[in-house]
PLY file of the C-alpha trace (Angstrom):
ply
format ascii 1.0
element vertex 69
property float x
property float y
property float z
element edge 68
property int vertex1
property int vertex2
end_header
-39.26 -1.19 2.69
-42.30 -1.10 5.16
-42.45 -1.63 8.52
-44.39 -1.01 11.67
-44.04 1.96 13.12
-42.86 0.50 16.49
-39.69 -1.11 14.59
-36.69 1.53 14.43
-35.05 2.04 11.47
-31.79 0.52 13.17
-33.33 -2.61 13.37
-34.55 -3.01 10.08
-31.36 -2.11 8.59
-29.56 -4.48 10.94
-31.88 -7.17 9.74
-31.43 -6.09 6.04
-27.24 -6.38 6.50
-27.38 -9.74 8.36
-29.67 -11.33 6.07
-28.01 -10.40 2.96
-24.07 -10.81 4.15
-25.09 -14.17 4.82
-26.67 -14.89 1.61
-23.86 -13.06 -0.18
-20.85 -15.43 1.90
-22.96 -18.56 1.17
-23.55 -17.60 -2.12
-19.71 -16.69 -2.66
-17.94 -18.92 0.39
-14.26 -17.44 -0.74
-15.47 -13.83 0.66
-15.44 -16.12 4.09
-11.86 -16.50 3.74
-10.77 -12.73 3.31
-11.12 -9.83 5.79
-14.98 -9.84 5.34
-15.37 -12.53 7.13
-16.03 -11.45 11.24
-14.95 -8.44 10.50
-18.35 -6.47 9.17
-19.17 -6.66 5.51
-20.89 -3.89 5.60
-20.51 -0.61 6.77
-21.45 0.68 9.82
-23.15 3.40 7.92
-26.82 3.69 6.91
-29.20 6.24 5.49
-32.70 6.02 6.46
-35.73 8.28 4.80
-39.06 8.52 4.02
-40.78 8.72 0.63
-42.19 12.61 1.73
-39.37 13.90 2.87
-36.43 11.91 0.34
-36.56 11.73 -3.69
-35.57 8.77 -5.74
-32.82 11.31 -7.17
-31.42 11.89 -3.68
-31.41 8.69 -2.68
-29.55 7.37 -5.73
-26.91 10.40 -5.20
-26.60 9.16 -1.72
-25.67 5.36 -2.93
-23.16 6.30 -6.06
-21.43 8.90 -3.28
-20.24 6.18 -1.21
-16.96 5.55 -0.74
-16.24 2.22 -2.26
-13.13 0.11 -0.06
0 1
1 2
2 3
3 4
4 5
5 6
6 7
7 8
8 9
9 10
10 11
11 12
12 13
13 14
14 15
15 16
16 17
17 18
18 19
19 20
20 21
21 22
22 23
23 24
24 25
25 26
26 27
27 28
28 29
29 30
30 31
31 32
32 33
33 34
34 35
35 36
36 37
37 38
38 39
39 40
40 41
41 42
42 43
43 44
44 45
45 46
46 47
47 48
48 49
49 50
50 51
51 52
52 53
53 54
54 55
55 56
56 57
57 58
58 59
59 60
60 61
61 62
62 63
63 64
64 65
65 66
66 67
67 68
């Protein structure tokens, strides 16, 4: 993802987790009736890097790590 430097990472990943809960509950409407539904579907949790500083490797260690509810 690329944004302008002005936008913080918290807001794109707020952005990225709104836009794709609600595709994901419209997409699958049944998820609206279980605990997802107001309660957060996704974590709170988010790892931000850069492509300098982070390797593809790292970043895909970082996603399998993560504890799965």
């Amino acid at each position: 993802v690329s944004v302008k430097p002005y936008i913080s990472p918290s807001e794109v990943v707020k952005t990225i987790k709104s836009i794709t809960a609600r595709y994901i509950f419209k997409k699958f409407p049944k998820l609206k009736q279980r605990k997802f539904w107001g309660s957060g579907f996704w974590s709170k949790g988010y790892y931000v890097g850069t492509t300098g500083a982070v390797s593809s490797e790292t970043i895909k260690r970082y996603i399998e790590n993560q504890k799965h509810v």
